[in-house]
Backbone as CSV, one residue per row, in Angstrom:
resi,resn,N_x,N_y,N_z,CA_x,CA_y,CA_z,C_x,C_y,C_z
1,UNK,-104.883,129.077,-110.449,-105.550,128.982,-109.165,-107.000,129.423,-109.359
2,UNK,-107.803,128.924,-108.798,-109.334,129.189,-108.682,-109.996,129.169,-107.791
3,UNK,-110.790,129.914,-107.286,-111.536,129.532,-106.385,-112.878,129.262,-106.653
4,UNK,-113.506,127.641,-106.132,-114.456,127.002,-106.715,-115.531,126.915,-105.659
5,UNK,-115.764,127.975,-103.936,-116.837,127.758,-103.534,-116.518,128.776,-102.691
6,UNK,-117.312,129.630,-102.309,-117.217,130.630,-100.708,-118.697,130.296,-100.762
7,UNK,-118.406,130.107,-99.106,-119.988,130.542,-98.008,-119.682,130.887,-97.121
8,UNK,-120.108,131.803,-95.981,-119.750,132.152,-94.971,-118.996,131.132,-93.969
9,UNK,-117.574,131.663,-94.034,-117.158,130.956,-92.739,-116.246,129.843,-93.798
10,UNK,-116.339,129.760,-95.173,-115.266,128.637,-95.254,-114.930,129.532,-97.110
11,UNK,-114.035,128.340,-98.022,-113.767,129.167,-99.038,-112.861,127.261,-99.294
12,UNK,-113.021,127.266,-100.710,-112.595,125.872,-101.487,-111.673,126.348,-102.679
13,UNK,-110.338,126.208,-102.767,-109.616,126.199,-103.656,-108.692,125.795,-103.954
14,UNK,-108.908,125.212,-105.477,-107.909,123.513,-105.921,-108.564,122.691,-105.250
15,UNK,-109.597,122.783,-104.508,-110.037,121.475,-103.595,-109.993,121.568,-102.054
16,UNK,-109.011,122.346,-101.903,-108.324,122.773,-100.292,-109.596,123.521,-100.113
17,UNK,-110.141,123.455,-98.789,-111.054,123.948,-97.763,-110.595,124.725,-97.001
18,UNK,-110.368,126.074,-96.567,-110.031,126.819,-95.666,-110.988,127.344,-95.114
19,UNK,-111.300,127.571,-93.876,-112.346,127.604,-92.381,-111.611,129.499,-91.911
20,UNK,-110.321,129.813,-92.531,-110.281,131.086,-91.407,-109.819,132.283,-93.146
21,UNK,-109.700,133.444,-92.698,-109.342,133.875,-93.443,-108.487,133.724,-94.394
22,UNK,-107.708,133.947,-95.711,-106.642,134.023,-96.169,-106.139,135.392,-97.252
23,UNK,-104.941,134.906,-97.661,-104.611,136.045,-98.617,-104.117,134.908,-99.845
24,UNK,-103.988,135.632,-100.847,-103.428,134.560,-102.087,-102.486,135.655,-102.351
25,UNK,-100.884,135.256,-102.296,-99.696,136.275,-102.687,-99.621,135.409,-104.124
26,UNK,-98.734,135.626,-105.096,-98.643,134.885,-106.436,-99.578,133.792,-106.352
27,UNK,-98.682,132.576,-106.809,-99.383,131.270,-106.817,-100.117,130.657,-105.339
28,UNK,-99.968,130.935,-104.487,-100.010,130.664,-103.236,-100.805,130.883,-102.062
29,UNK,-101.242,130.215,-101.396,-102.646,130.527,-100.506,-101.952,130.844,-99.149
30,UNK,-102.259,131.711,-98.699,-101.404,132.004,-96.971,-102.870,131.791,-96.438
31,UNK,-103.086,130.900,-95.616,-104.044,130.564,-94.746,-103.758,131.314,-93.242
32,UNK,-104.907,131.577,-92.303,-105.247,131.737,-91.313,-104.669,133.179,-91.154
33,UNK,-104.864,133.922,-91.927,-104.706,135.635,-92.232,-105.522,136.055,-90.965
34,UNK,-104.543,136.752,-90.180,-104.946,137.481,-88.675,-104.624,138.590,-89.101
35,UNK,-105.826,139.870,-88.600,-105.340,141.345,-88.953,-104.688,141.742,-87.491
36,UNK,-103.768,142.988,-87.676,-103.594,143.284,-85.945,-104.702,144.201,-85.375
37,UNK,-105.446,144.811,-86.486,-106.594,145.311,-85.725,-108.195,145.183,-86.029
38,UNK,-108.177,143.666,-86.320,-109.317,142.710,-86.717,-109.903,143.413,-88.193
39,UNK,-110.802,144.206,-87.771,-111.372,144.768,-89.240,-111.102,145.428,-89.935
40,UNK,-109.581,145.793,-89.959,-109.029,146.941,-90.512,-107.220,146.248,-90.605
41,UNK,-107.723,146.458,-92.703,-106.295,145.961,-92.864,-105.614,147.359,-93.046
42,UNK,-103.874,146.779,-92.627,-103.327,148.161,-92.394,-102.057,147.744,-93.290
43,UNK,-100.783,148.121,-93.298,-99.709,147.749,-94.118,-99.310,146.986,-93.666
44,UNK,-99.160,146.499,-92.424,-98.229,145.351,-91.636,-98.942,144.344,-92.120
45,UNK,-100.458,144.089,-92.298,-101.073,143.209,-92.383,-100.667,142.847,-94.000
46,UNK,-100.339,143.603,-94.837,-100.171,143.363,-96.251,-98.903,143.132,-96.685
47,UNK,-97.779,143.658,-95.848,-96.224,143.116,-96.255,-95.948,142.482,-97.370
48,UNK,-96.628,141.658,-97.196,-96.049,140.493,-98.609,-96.622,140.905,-99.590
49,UNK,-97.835,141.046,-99.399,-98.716,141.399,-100.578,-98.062,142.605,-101.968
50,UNK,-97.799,143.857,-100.814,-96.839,144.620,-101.148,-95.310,144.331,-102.091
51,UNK,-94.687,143.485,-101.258,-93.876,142.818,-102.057,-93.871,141.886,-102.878
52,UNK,-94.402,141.573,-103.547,-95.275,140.849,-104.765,-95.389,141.226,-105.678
53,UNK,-95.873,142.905,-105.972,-95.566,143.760,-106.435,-97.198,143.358,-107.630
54,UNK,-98.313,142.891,-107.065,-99.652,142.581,-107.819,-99.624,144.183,-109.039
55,UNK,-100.523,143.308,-109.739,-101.096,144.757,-110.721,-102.317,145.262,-110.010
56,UNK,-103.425,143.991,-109.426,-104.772,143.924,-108.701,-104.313,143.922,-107.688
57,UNK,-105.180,144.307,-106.465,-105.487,143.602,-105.259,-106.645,143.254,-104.895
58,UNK,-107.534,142.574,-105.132,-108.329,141.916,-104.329,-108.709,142.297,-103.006
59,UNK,-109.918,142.812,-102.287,-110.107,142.537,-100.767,-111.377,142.266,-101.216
60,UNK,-111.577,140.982,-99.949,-113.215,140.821,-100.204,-113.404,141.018,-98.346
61,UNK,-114.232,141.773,-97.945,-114.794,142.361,-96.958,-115.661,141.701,-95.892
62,UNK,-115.431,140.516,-96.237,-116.887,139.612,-95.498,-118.389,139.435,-96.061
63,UNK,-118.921,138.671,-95.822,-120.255,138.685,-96.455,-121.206,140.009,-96.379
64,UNK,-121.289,140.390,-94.908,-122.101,141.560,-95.074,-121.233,142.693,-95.421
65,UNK,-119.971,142.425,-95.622,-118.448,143.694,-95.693,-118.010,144.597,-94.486
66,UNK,-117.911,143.715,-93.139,-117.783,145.009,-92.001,-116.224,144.786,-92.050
67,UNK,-114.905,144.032,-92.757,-113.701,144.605,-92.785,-113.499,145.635,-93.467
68,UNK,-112.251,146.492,-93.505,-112.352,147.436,-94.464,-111.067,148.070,-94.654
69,UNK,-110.346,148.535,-95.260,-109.278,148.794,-96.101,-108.875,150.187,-95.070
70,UNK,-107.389,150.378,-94.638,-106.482,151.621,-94.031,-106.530,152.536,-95.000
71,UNK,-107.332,154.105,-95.366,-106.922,154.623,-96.413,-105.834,154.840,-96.665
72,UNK,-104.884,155.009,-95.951,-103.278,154.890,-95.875,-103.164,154.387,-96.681
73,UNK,-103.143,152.737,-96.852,-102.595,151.531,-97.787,-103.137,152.176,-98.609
74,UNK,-104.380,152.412,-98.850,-105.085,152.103,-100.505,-104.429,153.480,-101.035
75,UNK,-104.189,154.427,-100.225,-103.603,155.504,-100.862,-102.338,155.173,-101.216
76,UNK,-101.399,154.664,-100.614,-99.854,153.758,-101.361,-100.452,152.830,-102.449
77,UNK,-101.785,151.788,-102.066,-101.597,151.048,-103.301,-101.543,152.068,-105.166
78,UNK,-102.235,152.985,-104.450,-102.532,153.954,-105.854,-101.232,154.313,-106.265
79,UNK,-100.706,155.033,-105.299,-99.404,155.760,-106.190,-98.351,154.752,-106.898
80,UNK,-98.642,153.573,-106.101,-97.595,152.385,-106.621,-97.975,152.244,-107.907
81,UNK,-99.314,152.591,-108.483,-100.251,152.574,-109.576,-100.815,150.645,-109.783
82,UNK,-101.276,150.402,-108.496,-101.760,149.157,-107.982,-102.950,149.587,-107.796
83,UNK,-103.999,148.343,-108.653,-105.626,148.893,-108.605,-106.269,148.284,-107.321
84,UNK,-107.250,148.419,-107.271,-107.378,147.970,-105.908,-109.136,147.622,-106.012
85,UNK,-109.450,146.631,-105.509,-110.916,146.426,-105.687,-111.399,145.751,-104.189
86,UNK,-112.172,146.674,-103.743,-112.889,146.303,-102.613,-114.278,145.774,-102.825
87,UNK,-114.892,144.335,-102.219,-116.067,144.770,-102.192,-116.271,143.292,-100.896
88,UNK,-117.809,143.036,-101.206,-118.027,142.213,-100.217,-117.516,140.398,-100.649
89,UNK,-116.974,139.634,-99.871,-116.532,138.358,-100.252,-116.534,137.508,-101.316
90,UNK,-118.283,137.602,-101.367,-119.025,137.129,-102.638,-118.835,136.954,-104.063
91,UNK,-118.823,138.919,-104.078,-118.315,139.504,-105.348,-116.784,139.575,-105.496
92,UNK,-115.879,139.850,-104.504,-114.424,139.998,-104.414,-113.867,138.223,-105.299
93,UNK,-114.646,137.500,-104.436,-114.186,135.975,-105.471,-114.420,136.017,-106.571
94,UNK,-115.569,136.339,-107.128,-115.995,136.689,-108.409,-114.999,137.612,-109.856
95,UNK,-114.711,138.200,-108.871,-113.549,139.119,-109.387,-112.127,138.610,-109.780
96,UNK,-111.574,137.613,-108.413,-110.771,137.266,-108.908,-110.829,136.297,-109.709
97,UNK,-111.763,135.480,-109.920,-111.581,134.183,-110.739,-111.389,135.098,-112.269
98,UNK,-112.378,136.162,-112.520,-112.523,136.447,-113.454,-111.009,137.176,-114.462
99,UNK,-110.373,137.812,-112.648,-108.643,138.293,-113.179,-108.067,137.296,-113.841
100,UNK,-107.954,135.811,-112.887,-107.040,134.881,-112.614,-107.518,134.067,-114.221
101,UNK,-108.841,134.031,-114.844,-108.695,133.779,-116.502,-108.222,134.673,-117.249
102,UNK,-108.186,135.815,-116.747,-107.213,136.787,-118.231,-105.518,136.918,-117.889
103,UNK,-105.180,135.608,-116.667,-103.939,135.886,-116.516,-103.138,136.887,-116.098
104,UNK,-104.059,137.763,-115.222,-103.992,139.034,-114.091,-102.702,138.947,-113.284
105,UNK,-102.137,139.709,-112.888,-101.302,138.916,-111.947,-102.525,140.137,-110.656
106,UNK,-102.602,139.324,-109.623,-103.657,139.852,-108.773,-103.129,138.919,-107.415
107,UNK,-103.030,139.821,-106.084,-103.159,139.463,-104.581,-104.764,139.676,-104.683
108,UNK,-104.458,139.034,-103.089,-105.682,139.676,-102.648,-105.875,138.768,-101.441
109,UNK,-107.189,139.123,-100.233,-107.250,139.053,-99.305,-108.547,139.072,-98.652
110,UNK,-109.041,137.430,-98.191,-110.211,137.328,-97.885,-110.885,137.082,-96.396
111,UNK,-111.996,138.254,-96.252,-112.532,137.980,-94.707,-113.684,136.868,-95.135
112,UNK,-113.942,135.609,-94.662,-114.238,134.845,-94.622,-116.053,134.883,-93.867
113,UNK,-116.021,136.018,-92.632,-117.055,136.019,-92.237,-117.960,137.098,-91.840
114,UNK,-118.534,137.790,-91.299,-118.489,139.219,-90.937,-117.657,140.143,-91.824
């Protein structure tokens, strides 16, 4: 899987165009990723992700980065001994393409705009 374009507001991968947020669990793109408390992912929002059982996680934050991670979760992702990389959209894609060539196994979870 790759992702081959982000700009604010959209994101291209395999070719597929997605317009709203998403998450990538294994092989797989979950489109139209709704948080329950918009800028703030919490565990409900990650369920699957969780069960997936990633080595990475991925969050990319939005372009300027105003989403932002439950320290809760990121404190479970740690003890699970799950790394965790926050940053802004841009760089968060960057990241994963770069996992997803060394054959990473990596979630992760993208704000698309803000």
């Amino acid at each position: 899987m790759r992702i081959e374009d982000y700009r604010f507001g959209s994101i291209r991968i395999d070719g597929t165009k997605y317009k709203n947020d998403i998450k990538i669990v294994g092989n797989s793109v979950k489109p139209d990723w709704r948080r329950k408390n918009g800028h703030l992912v919490t565990r409900g929002d990650f369920a699957d992700i969780l069960e997936s059982e990633p080595e990475i996680v991925i969050i990319g934050k939005g372009s300027p980065g105003m989403m932002n991670m439950d320290q809760k979760l990121a404190e479970e992702l740690e003890k699970k001994g799950i790394s965790l990389i926050v940053k802004p959209t841009q760089e968060a894609v960057k990241e994963f393409n770069r996992l997803q060539e060394e054959s990473r196994n990596v979630a992760a979870g993208f704000h698309l705009t803000c």
